[in-house]
N, C-alpha and C positions, 0 to 999 in steps of 0.2 A: 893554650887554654881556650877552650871552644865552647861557644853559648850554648844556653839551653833556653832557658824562661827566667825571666827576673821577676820576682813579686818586690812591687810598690810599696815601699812603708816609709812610714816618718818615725823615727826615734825620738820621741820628743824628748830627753832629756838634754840635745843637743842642738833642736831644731833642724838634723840635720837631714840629708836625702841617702834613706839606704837602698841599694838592690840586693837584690838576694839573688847570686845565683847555681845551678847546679853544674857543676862541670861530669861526663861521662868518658869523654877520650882522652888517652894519655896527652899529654902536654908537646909530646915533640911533631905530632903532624907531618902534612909532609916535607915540611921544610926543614924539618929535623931541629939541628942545632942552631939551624941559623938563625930561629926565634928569641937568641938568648938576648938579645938587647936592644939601644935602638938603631942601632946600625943595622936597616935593613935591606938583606940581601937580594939577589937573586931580580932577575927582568922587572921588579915590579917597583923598586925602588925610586923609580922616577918621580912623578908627580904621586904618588900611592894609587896609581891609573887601577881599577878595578877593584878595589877597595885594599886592603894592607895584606901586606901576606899571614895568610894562617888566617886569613877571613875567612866569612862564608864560603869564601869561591873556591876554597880548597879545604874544605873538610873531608878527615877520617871520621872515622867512628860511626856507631848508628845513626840512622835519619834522624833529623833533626825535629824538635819541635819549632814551631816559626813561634818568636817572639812576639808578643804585644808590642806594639808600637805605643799602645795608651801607657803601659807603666815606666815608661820612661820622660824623664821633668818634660813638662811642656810653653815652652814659653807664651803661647797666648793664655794661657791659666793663671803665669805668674804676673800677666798684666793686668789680666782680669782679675786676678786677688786683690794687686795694690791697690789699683782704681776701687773697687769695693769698700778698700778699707781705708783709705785716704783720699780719694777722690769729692773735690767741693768742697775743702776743707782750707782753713787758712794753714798757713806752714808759717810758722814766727822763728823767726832765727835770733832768739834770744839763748840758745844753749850753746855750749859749747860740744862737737864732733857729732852733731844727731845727721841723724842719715837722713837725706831729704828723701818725697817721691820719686817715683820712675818717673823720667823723660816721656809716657806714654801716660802719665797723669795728670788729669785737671785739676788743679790747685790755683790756691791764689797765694800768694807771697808778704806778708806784712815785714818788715824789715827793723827787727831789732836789736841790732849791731853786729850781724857777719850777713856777708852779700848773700843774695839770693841767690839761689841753685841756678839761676837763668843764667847769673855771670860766670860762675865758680861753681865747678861739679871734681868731687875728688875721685880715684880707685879706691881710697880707705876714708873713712872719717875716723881713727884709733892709728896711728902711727906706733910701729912699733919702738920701742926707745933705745936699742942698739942697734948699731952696724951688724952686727952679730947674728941675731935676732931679723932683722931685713935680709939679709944673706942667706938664712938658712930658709924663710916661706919661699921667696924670690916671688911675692907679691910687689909688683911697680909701685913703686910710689910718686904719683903724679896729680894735678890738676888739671882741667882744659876747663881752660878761661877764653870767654867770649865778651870781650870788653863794652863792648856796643849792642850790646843784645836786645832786642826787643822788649819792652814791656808791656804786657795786656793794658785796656784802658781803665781797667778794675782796681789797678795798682799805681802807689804815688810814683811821678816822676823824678828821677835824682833831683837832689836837691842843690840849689848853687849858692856856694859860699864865700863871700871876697871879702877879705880882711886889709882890702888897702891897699897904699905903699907898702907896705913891710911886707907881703906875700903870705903863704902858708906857716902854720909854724913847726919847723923839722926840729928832729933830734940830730943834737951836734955834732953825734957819733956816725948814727950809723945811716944820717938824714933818711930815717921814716917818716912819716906823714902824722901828723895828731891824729889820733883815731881813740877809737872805746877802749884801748888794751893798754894805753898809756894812766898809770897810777902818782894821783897827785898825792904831795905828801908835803907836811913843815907848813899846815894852814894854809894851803894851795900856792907857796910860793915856788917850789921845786915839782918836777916833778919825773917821776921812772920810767924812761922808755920801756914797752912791750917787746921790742924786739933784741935790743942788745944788754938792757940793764943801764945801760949812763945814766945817770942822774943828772937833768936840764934843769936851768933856772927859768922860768915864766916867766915873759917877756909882758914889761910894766901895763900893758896896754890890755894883756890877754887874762889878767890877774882876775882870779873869783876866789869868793868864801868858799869854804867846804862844810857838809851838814855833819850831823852825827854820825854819821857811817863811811867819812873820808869823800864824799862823792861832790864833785860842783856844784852850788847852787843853781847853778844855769846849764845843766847836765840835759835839759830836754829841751832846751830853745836851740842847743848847738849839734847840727845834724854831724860834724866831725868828732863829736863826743858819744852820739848815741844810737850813731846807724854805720851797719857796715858796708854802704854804698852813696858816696860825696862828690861831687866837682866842687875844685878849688878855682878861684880865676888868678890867671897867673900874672905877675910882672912883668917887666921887659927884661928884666935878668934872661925869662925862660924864652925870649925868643931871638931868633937869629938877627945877627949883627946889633943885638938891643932896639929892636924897633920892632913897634905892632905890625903882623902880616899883613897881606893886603888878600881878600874874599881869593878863591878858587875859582883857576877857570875847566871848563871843559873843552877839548876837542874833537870833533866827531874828523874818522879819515877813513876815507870810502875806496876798496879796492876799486875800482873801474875797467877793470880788464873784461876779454871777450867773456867770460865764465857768468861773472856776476850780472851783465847786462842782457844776456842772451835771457838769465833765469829768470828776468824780472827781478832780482833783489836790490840793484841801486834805485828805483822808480820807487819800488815798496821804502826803503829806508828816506829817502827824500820825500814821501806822502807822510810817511808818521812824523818824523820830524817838526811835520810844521804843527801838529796840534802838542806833541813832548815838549817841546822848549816852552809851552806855559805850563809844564807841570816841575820844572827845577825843582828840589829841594829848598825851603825857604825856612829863615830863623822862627822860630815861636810867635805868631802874631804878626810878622812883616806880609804885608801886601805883594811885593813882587822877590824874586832871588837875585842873589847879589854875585850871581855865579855868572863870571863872561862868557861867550862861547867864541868858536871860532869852525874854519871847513878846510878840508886839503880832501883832495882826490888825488889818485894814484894808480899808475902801474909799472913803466922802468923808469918813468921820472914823474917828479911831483906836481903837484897846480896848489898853488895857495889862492886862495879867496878876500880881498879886502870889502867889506861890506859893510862900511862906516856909514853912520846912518844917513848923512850927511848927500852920499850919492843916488843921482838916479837907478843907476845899472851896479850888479858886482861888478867888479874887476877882477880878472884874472892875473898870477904872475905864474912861471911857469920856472921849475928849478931842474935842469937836466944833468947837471953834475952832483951825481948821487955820490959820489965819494968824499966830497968838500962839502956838507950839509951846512947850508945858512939859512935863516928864513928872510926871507926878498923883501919885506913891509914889516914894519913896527907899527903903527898908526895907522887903525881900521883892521886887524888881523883876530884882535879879539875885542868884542864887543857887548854891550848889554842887550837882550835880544827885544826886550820892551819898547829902546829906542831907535833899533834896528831890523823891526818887521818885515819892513816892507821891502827893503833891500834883500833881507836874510831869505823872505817868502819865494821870494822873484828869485835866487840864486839854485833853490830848491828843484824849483820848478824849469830851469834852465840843465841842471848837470843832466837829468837821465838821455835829454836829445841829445846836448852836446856831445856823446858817448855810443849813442847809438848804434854807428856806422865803425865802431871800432870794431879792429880785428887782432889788437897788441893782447894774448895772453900770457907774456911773461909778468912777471910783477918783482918789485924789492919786495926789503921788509925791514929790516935792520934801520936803512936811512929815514924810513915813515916814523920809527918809534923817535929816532935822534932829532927831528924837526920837532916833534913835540917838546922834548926835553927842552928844545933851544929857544924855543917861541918861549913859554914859563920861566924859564931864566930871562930872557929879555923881559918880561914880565913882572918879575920879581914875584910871581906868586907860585902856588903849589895847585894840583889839579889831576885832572884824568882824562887819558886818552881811551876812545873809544873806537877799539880798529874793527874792521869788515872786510875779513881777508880770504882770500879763495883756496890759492894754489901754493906749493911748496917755491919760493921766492929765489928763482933760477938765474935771471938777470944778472948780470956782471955788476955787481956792488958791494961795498963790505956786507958781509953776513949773506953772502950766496951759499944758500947748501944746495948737496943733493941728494938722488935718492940711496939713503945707509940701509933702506929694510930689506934686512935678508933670513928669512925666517929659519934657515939654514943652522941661527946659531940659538935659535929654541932648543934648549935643555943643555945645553953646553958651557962651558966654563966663561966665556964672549958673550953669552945670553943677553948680561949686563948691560953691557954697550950701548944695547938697542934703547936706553932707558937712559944714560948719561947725554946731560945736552951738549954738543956743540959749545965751549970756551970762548976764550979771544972776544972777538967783537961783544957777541951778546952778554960777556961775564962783568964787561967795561959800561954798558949801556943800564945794565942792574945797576950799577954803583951811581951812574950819572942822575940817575930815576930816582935812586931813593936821596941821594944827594938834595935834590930837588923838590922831594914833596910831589912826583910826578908818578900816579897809581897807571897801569893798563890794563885796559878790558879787550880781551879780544875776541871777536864773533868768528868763528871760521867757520866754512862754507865748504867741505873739500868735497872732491868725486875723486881723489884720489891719494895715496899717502902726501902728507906736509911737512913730516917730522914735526909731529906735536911736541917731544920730546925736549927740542930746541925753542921752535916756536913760540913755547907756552912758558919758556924758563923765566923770561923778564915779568909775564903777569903773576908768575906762585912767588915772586920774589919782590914785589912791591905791592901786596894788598890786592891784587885784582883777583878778576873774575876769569873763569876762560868760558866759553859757549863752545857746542858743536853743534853744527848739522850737515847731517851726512848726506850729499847727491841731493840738494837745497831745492824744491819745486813750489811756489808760493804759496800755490794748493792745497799743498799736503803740509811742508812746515811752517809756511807764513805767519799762522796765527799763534803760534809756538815761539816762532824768534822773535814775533810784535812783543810778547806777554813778558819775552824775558826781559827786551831793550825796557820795556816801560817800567818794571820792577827797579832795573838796574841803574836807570836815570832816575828815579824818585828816591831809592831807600836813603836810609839817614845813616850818615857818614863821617869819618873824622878823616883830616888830612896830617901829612909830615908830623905823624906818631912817633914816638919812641914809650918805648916800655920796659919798666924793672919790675923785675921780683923778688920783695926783699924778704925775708925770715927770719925764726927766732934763731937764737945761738943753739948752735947741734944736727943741724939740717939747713942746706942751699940748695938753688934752684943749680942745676947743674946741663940740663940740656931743655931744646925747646924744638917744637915741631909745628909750621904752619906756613901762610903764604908772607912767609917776614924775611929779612936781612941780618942778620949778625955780624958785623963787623968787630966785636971780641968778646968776649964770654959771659957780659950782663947785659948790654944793651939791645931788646929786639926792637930793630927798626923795621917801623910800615910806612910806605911812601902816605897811604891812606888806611883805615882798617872801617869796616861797614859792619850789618847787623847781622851777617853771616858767617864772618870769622873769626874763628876760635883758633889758638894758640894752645899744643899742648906742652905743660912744662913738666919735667923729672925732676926728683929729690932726692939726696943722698947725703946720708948723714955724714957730719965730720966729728961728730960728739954723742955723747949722752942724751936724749931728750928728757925734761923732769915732767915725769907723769904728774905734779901737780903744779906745772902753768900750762901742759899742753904746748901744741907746737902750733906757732900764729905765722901767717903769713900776709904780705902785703902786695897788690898790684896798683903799679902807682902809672898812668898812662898822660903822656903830656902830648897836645893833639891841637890842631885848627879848627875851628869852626867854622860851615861855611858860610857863618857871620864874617870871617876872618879875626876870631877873637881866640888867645891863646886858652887855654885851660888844661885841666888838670885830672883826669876821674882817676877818683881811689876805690878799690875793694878790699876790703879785710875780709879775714878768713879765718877761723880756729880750730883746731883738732886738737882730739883728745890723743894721748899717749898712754902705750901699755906694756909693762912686760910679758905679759898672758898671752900668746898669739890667737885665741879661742877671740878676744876682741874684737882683734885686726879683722878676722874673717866674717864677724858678724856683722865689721861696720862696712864691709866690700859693697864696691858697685858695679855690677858686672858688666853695664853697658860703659861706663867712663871707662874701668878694665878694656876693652875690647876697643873701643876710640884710640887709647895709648898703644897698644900692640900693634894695629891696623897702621900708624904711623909710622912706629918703629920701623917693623918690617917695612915699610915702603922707603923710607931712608936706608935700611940694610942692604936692599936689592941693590942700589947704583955700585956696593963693593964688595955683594960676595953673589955665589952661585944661588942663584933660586931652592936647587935642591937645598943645599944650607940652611937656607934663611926658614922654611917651611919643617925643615929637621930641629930647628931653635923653637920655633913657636910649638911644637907637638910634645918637646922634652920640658919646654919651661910650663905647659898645662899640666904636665903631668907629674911636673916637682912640686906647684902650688897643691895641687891635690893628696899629692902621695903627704907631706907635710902636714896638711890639716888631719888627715888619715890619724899618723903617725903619736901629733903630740895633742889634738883636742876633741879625738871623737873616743867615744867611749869603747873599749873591744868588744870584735867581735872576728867571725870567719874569715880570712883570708878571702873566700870569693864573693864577699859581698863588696859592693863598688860603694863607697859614703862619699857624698859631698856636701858644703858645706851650703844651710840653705840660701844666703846672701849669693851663692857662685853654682847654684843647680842647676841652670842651661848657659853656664860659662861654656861647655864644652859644644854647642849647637853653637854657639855664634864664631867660636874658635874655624871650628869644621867650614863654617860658611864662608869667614877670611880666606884659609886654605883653599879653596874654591871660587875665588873671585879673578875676574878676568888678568889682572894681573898679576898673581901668583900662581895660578894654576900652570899657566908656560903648556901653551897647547900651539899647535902651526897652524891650528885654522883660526885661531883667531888674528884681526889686525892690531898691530902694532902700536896704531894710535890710539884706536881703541884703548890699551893696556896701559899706555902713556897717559893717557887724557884722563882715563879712574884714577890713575897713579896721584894725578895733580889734585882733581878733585877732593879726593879724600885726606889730603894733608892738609887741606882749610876746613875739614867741616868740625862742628861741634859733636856733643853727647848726641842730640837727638837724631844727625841726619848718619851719623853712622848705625844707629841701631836699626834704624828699617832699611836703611841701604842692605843690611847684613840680614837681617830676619823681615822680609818682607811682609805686608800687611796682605791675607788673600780673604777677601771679605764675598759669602753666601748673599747674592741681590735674588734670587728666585724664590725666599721664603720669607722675605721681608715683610713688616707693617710700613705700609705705602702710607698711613694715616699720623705714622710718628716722627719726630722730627731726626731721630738719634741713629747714628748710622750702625748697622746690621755688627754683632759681636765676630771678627776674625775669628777665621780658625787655623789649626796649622799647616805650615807650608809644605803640604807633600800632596803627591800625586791623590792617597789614600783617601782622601777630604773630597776630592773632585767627585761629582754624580754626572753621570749622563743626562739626566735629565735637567741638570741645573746652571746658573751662570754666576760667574764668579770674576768682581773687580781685585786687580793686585796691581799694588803699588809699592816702592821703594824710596818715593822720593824723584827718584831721577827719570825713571819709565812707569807706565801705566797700561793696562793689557784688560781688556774685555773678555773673556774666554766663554764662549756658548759650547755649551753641553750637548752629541749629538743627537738627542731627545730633547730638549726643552721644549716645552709648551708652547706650540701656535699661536694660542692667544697671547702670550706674552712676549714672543718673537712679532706680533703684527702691532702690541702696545708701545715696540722698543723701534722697531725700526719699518713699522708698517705696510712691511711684505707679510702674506698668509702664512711662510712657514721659512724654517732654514734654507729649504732646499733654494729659496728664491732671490740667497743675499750670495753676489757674488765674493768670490773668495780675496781680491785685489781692492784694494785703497776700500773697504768699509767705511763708513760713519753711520755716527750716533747722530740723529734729527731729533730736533727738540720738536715732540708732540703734546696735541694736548689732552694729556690721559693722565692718572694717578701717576703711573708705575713709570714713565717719563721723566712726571716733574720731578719725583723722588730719586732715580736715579741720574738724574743731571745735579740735581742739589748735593747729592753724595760726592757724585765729584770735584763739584768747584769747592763745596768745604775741604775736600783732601788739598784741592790745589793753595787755599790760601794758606794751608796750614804749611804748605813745603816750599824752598828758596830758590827752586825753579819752576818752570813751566814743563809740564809733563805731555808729552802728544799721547792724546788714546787710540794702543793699538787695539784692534778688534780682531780674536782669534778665536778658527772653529776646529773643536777636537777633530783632530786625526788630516788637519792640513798642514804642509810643508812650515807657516809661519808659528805651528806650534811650539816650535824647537825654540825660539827666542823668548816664549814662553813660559817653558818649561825649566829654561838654566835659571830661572829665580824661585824655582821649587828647592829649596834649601834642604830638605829635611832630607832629601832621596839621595842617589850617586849623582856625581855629577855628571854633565852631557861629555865637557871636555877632561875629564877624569875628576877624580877627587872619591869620597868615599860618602855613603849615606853616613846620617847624625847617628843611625844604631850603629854602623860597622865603628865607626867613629870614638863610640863613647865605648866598645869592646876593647876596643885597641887599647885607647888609654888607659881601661882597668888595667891591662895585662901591661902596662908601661907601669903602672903602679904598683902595683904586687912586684914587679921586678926589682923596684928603687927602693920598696919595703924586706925585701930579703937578701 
């Protein structure tokens, strides 16, 4: 089936997206027959390297007309709609299954009684009400919950609720949490769980009138009655060994090998330091944090540091049997840093000479993480290790790897591998971490592979962070890995988490996706969980859902403070239930949609072939489609393409997954690379996958210099780009200055104060902060992008048609890809003709 021209229309009796297209040459091409399904044949079926077969690239029939690229959905339109139409508006979550804003909207949140889109974002708000019914759209049915999620300062803070000795008050059945879905009944003495139906008796203490309408008299003094976002303060039942925690410590462990010290990065992390440790995390109103800290440097063997305030000098101990890990000092190892300044100040300023003249670059890695776990156990508290680590950790000790990258097994059956961590040691050191309350962040430094893969397995599995930088020059990343340490020591945090999701009868949470632990099929354990991650959870019915209570859900998270005080936050959640599937698709959300899939697929690659896993996600876009097609659009032609409009650039973000360094399975790309997106993306929420995936490419050469409001995006393809213009794109993780090889002199001498292009050389660029309009403006554009995203972004600065346009250009989404993949047009052809297949 071979394009011609789609004309653009809306059928508004369905809100839906129609094309219209003409087909002129026969169907079989030159592929013949082998177009008949999705089994696609023939050299091309690899990565869909040059777009799908029976694409462009191999048409019969007469010249073609070239498509519009305008009448096909455009996702900066459909952000630019929402913002328009909801944008600055309060959102109250008083209804039950309303579809909140895009993630890409300014709203403000009022909270009355299901959590705010900020914690809880679903693929549906309309749950279909059979198995049946779910099986046949193969729309996901999921959540991604970000438990800790930031709140603007326009919106209330959760609210803290203690009700005493006696604790929370649960249902006996199926212990959910009091919330707004529980219905009193019998003059408020009983009353009906929301979630399972048991009927509780109301404990003597908790007892209210009911008015005329069955509701509590005290229904809006009690935020567990009337908001769907509560902390509970917990008793000593909910904490270990029945006894109050003791505050979180931190420990900082500094690679010291020849790599880091030559680069200048141990002098830099020992310079920041000393001003970071007054910026701790601190409870609400407290003066100082209650957080201890402590120091270990390292390379085949360890140096612990006691620096009790008490002394003139640190002390060193020094652990050289990496195989037996114990930590050499109890007392002075972890400290308060307010009363251990001057010791801690002095120790700072000591490691980078002490290390100087070093010429040791092998390094552990394995026993750096097990000292920490062991120190926090002798401690008895929970905490986070903060590694800064160079090189793939060669050294004869447990957890020695070496180098597995062999790009040999790009596109092959072994592909896999490259992506499975390393076992044994490191599988034992997750258990002993989350065991412990004990999160990992780790910075790494490489100039050459590490096995991120392994490396990175204990941070995605206990709450942490991972950091890269790549061939580490202070110069050029310095200010990049300062921005991330200072983010990642301040944000607000919960420790030795555990999390359930519980539901109504007819639907469970059945699988979950993030940097967490499972240790059996309800409990997700975080050694820690911060304001950046998100948990995504599946749903699968075991019953009927009753379209008139709708389907409720609970996230109940019981977590440390680093007050060291236990507590409890709740989320409630309600959706509507339908048998109509016209519903389900109107209440879709394409970006949570694409969050979930993005997961998925990255947990499928460690067990099947890449080609597989990208042959699932191309037949399941085209089942959800072909369905909606089938039983809720109105008829019409065979070659018109309809989508539904809640999912009209589901297939641009699809195509861009397809296309990401990890799935695409190309041999120039590295390894780690692959690995280290792989990790990233299974902690992030709604928001950082959608512009990870459709990047933002914003016009700075036409801008009002005089407005506060950054420049409207446009979309991501090459077509958009002028010669004469310059354009910021961003995703979130990178950031890319692109000058135009015409842009105006004048505004090339306002941006970086040379007369013309020709005079900025092509290596290490920057942006100088001048003092001119079009400066102040475009530096304020970026630092508002940067506070809005959960890393620090380095601006690369690229001029058309030089060698670093290439890195570029692979976040031009909307095109082919560099390392194959197929443009969002060949993309959205393909799929019709997947459609029309599944439909006859």
């Amino acid at each position: 089936s071979l394009q011609c021209h789609m004309i653009f229309q809306k059928s508004f009796l369905y809100a839906d997206t129609v094309f219209k297209k003409h087909f002129w040459s026969p169907i079989s091409g030159p592929y013949g027959a082998q177009m008949a399904g999705p089994q696609m044949a023939g050299p091309q079926s690899g990565a869909f390297q040059g777009g799908f077969p029976g694409g462009p690239a191999q048409m019969a029939g007469p010249p073609q007309k070239k498509l519009d690229p305008d009448s096909i959905p455009s996702t900066t339109q459909v952000i630019e709609d929402d913002q328009a139409k909801r944008g600055g508006q309060v959102y109250v979550t008083n209804i039950r299954g309303q579809v909140p804003p895009l993630v890409t909207t300014d709203f403000t949140v009022q909270d009355q009684g299901n959590a705010s889109p900020r914690f809880m974002r679903c693929t549906t708000y309309s749950f279909p009400s059979t198995a049946d019914l779910a099986k046949q759209c193969k729309v996901p049915l999921a959540a991604i919950i970000k438990p800790f999620a930031t709140v603007p300062k326009n919106e209330t803070p959760l609210y803290i609720v203690n009700h005493g000795e006696t604790g929370p008050i649960r249902c006996n059945r199926c212990k959910a949490y009091m919330c707004p879905y529980m219905q009193f009944m019998d003059g408020g003495r009983r009353y009906q769980c929301g979630f399972c139906s048991c009927v509780n008796e109301v404990p003597v203490q908790y007892f209210q009138h009911l008015d005329h309408m069955g509701r509590r008299m005290d229904l809006y003094e009690r935020p567990e009655l009337s908001l769907g976002s509560y902390e509970f303060i917990a008793t000593l039942d909910y904490c270990k060994n029945n006894k109050p925690p003791n505050p979180p410590a931190y420990i900082f462990m500094i690679d010291v090998s020849y790599n880091n010290i030559k680069s200048g990065l141990v002098k830099l992390i020992c310079e920041e330091l000393k001003t970071l440790l007054d910026r701790l995390p601190k409870e609400e109103g407290a003066e100082t944090s209650p957080i201890k800290v402590g120091f270990v440097t390292y390379n085949k063997i360890l140096h612990f540091y006691n620096v009790k305030s008490a002394l003139a000098q640190p002390q060193m101990m020094v652990v050289s049997d990496v195989a037996e890990m114990f930590v050499p000092l109890l007392d002075g190892f972890l400290v308060n840093f307010q009363e251990s300044r001057a010791v801690v100040n002095n120790l700072l300023d000591q490691i980078p000479d002490m290390f100087a003249d070093t010429n040791e670059s092998e390094t552990v890695f394995a026993p750096v993480i097990q000292a920490g776990v062991e120190a926090l156990k002798a401690a008895e508290c929970s905490g986070k290790l903060f590694i800064f680590h160079s090189s793939i950790p060669t050294a004869e000790a447990p957890g020695k790897l070496k180098n597995r990258d062999d790009r040999k097994l790009v596109g092959t059956e072994k592909e896999k591998t490259l992506f499975q961590p390393l076992r044994g040691v490191y599988e034992q050191l997750t258990k002993d971490c989350v065991a412990q309350g004990c999160c990992v962040d780790l910075f790494l430094f490489p100039n050459q592979y590490v096995d991120i893969a392994t490396v990175g397995d204990v941070p995605s599995h206990t709450g942490g962070s991972i950091y890269k930088y790549s061939n580490f020059q202070v110069e050029v990343n310095g200010q990049q890995f300062v921005s991330d340490l200072r983010r990642d020591v301040e944000k607000s945090i919960g420790f030795d988490a555990i999390m359930r999701v519980r539901t109504g009868t007819g639907f469970r949470a059945t699988d979950f996706f993030g940097a967490v632990y499972m240790n059996n099929t309800t409990d997700v354990e975080m050694a820690a969980v911060d304001c950046d991650k998100a948990v995504t959870v599946e749903f699968k019915h075991d019953d009927t859902l009753s379209e008139e209570s709708g389907a409720v859900m609970q996230c109940a998270l019981l977590y440390t403070t680093i007050g060291g005080q236990r507590r409890l936050r709740i989320h409630n959640l309600s959706l509507n239930c339908s048998s109509q599937l016209s519903e389900l698709y109107k209440s879709c959300e394409t970006d949570a949609l694409i969050n979930f899939f993005a997961k998925s697929a990255y947990r499928a690659m460690l067990n099947q072939p890449l080609k597989t896993v990208r042959e699932i996600l191309v037949n399941q876009t085209a089942h959800m489609l072909a369905c909606y097609r089938k039983h809720c659009a109105s008829p019409s032609a065979a070659s018109q393409l309809i989508l539904p409009d809640a999912m009209k650039v589901f297939p641009v973000y699809m195509n861009s997954l397809l296309k990401t360094p990890t799935l695409v399975g190309s041999t120039e790309l590295s390894t780690d690379d692959r690995a280290f997106h792989r990790l990233l993306v299974n902690a992030m929420g709604v928001e950082e996958t959608q512009v990870l995936l459709y990047p933002r490419l914003i016009p700075l050469h036409t801008m009002d210099v005089s407005s506060d409001a950054i420049p409207a995006p446009v979309r991501c393809s090459e077509e958009r780009l002028s010669e004469s213009g310059i354009f910021l794109l961003e995703n979130g993780l990178s950031m890319f200055l692109w000058l135009g090889q015409a842009c105006p002199p004048d505004l090339i001498q306002n941006l970086f104060n040379v007369p013309s292009l020709g005079h900025l050389s092509s290596e290490g660029m920057s942006l100088p902060v001048l003092d001119n309009a079009h400066s102040r403006k475009i530096h304020s554009i970026i630092s508002s992008i940067s506070q809005q995203r959960a890393t620090s972004m380095k601006l690369l600065i690229v001029k058309q048609k030089d060698r670093s346009e290439m890195l570029f250009r692979q976040h031009l989404v909307e095109d082919k890809g560099l390392h194959g993949g197929a443009s969002y047009m060949d993309f959205l052809c393909y799929v019709h003709r997947e459609i029309r297949q599944l439909l006859t």
